[in-house]
N, C-alpha and C positions, 0 to 999 in steps of 0.2 A: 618512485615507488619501489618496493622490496620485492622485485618479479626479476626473470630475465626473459627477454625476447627471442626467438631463432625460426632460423627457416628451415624447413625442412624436404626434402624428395626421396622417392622410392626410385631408388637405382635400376636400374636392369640387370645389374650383373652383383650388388652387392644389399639390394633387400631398401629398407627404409633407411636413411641415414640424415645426422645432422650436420650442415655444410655451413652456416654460419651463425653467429648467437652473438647479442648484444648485452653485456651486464652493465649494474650500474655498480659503484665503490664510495663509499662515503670518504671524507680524509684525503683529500690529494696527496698529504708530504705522506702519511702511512703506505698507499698503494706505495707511491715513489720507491720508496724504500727495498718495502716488500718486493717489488719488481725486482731490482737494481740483485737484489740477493739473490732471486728466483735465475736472474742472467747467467751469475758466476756460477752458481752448481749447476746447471746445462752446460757448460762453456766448459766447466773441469769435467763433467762425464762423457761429452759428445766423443772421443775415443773407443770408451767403453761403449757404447751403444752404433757405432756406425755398422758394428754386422747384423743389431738387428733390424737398421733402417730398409734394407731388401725387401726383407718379410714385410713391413709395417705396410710397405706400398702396397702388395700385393691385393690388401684391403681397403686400398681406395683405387679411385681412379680421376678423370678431368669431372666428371659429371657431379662426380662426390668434393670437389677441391671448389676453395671459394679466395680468402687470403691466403698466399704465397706461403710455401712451410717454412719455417725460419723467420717469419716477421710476430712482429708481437702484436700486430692487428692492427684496428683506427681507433683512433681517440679523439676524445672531447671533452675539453672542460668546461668546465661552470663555476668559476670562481666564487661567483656571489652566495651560490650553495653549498663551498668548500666538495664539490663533484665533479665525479670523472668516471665517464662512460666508454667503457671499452668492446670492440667487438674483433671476434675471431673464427676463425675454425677449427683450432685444437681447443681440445678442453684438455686443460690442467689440473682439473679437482676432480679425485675419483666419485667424491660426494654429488658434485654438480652432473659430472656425465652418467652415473645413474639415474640419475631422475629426471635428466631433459631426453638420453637414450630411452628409457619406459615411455615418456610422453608421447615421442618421438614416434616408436611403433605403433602406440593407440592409434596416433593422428591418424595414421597413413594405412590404417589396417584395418578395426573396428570398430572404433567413436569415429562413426559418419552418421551429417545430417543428411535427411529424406533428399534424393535428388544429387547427393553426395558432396558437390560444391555447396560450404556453408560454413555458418558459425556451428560449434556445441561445446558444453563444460562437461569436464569430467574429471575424475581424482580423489584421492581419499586423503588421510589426516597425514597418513605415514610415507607416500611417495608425493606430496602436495596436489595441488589442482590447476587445475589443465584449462586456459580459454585453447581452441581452434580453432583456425579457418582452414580449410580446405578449397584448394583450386586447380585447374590443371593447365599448362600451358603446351602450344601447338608447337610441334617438333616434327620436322618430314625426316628426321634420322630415328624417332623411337618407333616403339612398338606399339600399333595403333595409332601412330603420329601423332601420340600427345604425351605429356609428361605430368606424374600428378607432384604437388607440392603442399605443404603446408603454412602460418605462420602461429607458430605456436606461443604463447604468453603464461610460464609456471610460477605459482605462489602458491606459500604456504595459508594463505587470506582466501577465501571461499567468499565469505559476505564480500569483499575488494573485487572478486573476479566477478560476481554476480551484479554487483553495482555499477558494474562500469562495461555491461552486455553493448549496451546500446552507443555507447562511446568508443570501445574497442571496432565494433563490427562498422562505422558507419568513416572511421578510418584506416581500417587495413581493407574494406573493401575500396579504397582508394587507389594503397597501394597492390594491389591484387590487378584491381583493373588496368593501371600501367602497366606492369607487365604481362599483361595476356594481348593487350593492343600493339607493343612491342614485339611479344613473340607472333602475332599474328602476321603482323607485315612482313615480318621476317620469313615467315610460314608461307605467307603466299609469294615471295619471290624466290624462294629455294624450290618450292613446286614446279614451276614453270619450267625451270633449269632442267628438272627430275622428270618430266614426260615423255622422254623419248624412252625410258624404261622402266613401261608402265606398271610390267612384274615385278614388285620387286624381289629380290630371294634373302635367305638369308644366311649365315656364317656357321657354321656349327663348330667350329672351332673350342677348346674347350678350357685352351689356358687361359693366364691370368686378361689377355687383352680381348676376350673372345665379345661373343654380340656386337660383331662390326655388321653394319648397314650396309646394303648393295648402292646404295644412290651416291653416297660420295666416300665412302669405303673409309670413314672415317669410324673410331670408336667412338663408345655413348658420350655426348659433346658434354660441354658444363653449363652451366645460365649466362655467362660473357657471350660461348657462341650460339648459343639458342635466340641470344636477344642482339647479337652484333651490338654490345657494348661495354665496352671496359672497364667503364667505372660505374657499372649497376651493383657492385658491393657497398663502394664508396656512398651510393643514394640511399641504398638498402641502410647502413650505418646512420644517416642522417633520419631514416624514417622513425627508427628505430628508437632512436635516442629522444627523437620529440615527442613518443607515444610514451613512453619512460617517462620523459621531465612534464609534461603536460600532463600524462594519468595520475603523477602524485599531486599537483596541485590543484585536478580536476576533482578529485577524494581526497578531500584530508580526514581523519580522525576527532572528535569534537568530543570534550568531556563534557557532557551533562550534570547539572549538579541540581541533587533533591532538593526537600525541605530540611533546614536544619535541624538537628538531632537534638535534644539536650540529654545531656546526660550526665545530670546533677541527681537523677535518680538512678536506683540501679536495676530497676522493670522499665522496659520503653517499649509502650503496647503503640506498633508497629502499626496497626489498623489505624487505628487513633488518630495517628498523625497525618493517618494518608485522608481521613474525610473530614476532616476539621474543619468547620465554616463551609462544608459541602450541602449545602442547602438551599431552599427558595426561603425568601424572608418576604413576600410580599404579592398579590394576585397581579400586580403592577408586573415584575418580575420574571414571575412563569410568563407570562402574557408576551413580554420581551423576547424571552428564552424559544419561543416560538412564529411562525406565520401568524398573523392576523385572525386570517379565517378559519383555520385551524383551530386555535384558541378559542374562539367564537362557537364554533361548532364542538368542541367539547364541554363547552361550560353551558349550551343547549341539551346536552345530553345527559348533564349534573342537574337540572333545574328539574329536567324531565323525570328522573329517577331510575333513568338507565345505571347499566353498573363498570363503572369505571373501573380499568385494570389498567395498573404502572405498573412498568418492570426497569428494572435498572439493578445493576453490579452495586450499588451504592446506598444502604438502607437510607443514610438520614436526606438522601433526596427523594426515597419513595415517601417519608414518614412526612415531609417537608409539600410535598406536594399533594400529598389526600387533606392535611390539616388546611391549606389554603383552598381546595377546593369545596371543602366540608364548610366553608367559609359562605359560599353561594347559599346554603340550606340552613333551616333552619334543625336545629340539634337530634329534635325526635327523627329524623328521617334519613339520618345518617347511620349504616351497618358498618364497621370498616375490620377490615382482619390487615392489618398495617403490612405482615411479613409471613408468606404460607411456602412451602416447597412445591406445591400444585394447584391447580385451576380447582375453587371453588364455585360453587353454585350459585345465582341472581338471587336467589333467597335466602343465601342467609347472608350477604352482604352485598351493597351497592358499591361499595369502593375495594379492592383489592390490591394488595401488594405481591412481587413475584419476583423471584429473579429475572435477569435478563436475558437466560438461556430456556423458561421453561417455557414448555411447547402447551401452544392454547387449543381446545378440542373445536375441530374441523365447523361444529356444528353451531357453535359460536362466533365463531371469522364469519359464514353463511349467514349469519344476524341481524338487525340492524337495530337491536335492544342493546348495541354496546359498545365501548371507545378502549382503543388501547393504546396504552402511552410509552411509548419505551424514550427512555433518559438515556443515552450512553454516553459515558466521559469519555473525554478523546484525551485527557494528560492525567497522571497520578497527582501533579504536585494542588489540587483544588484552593488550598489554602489560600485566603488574600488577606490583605493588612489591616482589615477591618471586619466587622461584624455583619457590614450590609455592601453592595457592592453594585454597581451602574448595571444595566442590560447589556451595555455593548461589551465591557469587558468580561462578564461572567458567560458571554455567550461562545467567547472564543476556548472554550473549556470541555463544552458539553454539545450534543446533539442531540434534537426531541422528536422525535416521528409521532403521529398519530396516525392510528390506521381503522378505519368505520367503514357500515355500508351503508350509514344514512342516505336517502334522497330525499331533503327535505321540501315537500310540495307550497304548505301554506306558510305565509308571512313567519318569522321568527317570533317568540314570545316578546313582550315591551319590554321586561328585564335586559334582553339581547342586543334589542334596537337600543338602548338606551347605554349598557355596557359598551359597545362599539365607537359612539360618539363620542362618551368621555376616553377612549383607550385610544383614539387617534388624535387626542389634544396631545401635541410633544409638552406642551409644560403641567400636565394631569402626573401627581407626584402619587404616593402611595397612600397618606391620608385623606386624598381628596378620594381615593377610590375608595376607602374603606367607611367614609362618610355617607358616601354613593347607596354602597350596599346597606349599610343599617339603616338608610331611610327605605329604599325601595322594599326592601325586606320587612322590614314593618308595614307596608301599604300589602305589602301578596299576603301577609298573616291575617290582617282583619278581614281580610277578603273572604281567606278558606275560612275563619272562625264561620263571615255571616250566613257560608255554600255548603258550611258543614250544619250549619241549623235550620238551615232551609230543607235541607234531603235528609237529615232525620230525625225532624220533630214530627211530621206528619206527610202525608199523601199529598204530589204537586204534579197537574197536569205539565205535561211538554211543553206547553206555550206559556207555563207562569216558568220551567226555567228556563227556559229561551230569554222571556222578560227580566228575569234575575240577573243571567247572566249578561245583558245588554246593558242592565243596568251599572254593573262592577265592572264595563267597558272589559268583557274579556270574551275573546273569541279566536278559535284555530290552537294552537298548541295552549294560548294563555289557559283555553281550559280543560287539559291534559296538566299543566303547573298547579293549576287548585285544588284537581284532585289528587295528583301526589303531596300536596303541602301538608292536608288534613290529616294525612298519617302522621306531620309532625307534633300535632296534637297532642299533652299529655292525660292522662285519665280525668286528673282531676278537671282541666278543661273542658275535657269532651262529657264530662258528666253534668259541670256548670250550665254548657249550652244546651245539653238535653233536655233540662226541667227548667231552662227558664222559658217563661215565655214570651213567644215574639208577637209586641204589643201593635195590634192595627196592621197588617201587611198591606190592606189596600193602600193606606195612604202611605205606606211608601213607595209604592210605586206611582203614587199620585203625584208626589213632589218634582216626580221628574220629567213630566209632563210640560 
């Protein structure tokens, strides 16, 4: 991955600094090269600059040093990726040591997480971004007898440093943990040593070697003697270099590719292409697209003449899903406002369309006169290769919430019961349901015609419509369903049934005797 790695400590005598950093290099014969020329202009200048090498020290020290000055670091190849990972403690790019030196002082000064030992990101566009761990390790020569450190990971990639939170942290807290159980041991065998002077004092000393320790009168040690071991760069290197080659293959980059474009015209309505064949083609369909009971329980709520509210980012699936439900009722009895910017009212429509952002009023949610259906697509690309499309594959596309406060106490309407059994046959195809409803829906229309001639051609005690209704086997919601039906009544209907008249009533209630 395009990051580099380093570790980092706040010195006691020289502030935060960076002690050793691991980059990656694409191109092995390139670096090769590149090196080999980097050697010879050191090699002809090292004269010229050996009277500034006094001074240079003066701004480090053992605590601050990690690889040998004069070596050109550790390396590792990786043939098969034509890569080579190198790690150091000089930095040679003044580009590089700007922006791992800024990191460098955040880490260790004001990006800290709560409790302070921790992961945080931080960083902007133009000095990059910053993963952090923060740790501290036990030292009877510092101040406080602990040392703080970092392990800091910079890239220009923000989303790369974000994505890879929980992969970076659940590996450097690995290596973090080595060595604090390292410096620990160490910590409690140099203590022991260190009790007969239990005060300890300190140095005020003010030159370049000053903050000498009273316990072993050594100055600020480095991480070899903090951890008694010699080759913890050498590990350090190896950790480094597998968080490198494993974080790039752990993230890679993936092109995603849209819907094809045509561009045989020279307008390409952009919309167009993104909801094309985004629709329900069948009650079969939606029914798929959803839970069972769900579906059952809102298509209770359409029969009833509750008022249906979809919302969806998507018109032709709101427009696609009022027409299939408008399918349950029969014509007159359907209000629909297909696409509104706001929550309209139960009266002037039964079916509503909305976007998927607009907010429904308090007092409505609190209801149980009402179902709402939110559609939301989970992909842009909807489009499929045909015109109609299976349940299980268009379901991987879309997600359908309903959300009601019904508690429905008595039995469901027979519509319901009768909807549910054919909808759990797996070989019930989409014309067998639409066969379904144009019979049953024909049997609830002569029903309301003979409930709507009963209650208004003339005066009926209670017990003759009890008898009525016992007689059209309808009872509990079925007859909440007849009286919404009758509204679908047109004039000319409900005028026919009011002047004709209804010949003989006793004997029809006779016959069923």
């Amino acid at each position: 991955m395009n990051a580099v790695v380093a570790l980092c400590h706040f010195c006691e005598a020289h502030g935060p600094k960076i002690i050793f950093y691991t980059q990656v290099f694409h191109n092995i014969d390139r670096y090769t090269r590149q090196n080999q020329t980097k050697s010879r202009d050191n090699h002809d200048s090292e004269n010229k600059t050996s009277s500034d090498s006094s001074t240079s020290k003066v701004d480090t020290c053992d605590a601050c040093g990690s690889v040998p000055i004069g070596q050109h670091g550790l390396v590792s190849l990786d043939k098969s990726a034509d890569t080579i990972y190198v790690s150091r403690h000089e930095l040679d790019s003044p580009e590089l040591y700007t922006v791992l030196r800024h990191a460098c002082i955040r880490s260790l000064s004001c990006e800290i997480c709560p409790g302070r030992e921790g992961p945080v990101i931080f960083g902007d566009s133009l000095k990059g971004y910053v993963f952090s761990y923060t740790f501290s390790l036990k030292d009877v020569e510092a101040r406080g007898q602990q040392k703080w450190y970092s392990v800091i990971i910079v890239s220009k990639d923000k989303i790369f440093l974000i994505n890879s939170w929980n992969f970076f942290i659940r590996h450097i807290q690995k290596v973090t943990s080595d060595l604090q159980a390292k410096a620990l041991k160490v910590y409690e065998n140099e203590r022991k040593q260190v009790k007969r002077n239990h005060y300890r004092t300190t140095s005020f000393d003010l030159g370049p070697s000053s903050l000498k320790r009273s316990g072993t009168g050594k100055a600020t040690r480095s991480l070899i003697d903090i951890l008694k071991d010699s080759d913890i760069f050498t590990q350090l290197h190896s950790y480094f270099t597998w968080i490198l080659k494993e974080g790039a293959s752990h993230f890679t980059e993936r092109s995603l590719e849209g819907p094809s474009l045509n561009f045989d015209n020279n307008v390409i309505d952009i919309d167009k292409k993104y909801t094309v064949n985004a629709h329900f083609d069948s009650l079969l369909q939606l029914s798929q697209a959803m839970n069972l009971e769900d579906f059952l329980i809102l298509c209770q709520h359409v029969i009833l003449g509750n008022q249906i509210i979809i919302r969806s980012s998507v018109d032709s699936f709101i427009s696609s899903a009022i027409d299939i439900l408008q399918s349950l009722l029969p014509s007159g009895c359907c209000k629909v406002i297909y696409k509104n910017t706001e929550y309209q009212d139960s009266w002037k429509c039964n079916f509503l369309g909305l976007d998927l952002c607009t907010e429904i009023p308090s007092h409505i949610l609190a209801s149980d006169l009402y179902a709402l259906l939110d559609i939301i697509p989970l992909a842009h690309h909807l489009d499929g290769s045909g015109s109609s499309r299976s349940g299980a594959g268009f379901n991987t596309h879309i997600r359908v919430n309903l959300t009601h406060q019904s508690k429905w106490k008595d039995k469901p309407p027979r519509l319901i019961t009768q909807l549910r059994i054919l909808l759990s046959d797996v070989k019930t195809t989409p014309t067998v349901v639409n066969q379904f409803l144009l019979a049953i829906k024909q049997g609830y229309m002569n029903k309301a015609k003979l409930f709507y001639k009963f209650i208004k051609t003339e005066y009926h005690t209670e017990q003759e419509t009890k008898k009525l209704l016992q007689i059209l086997d309808a009872s509990g919601y079925d007859v909440d369903v007849l009286k919404f039906w009758t509204r679908g009544l047109n004039s000319d209907c409900c005028s026919h049934l009011r002047n004709a008249q209804l010949k003989a009533p006793s004997l029809v209630f006779a016959t069923t005797r």
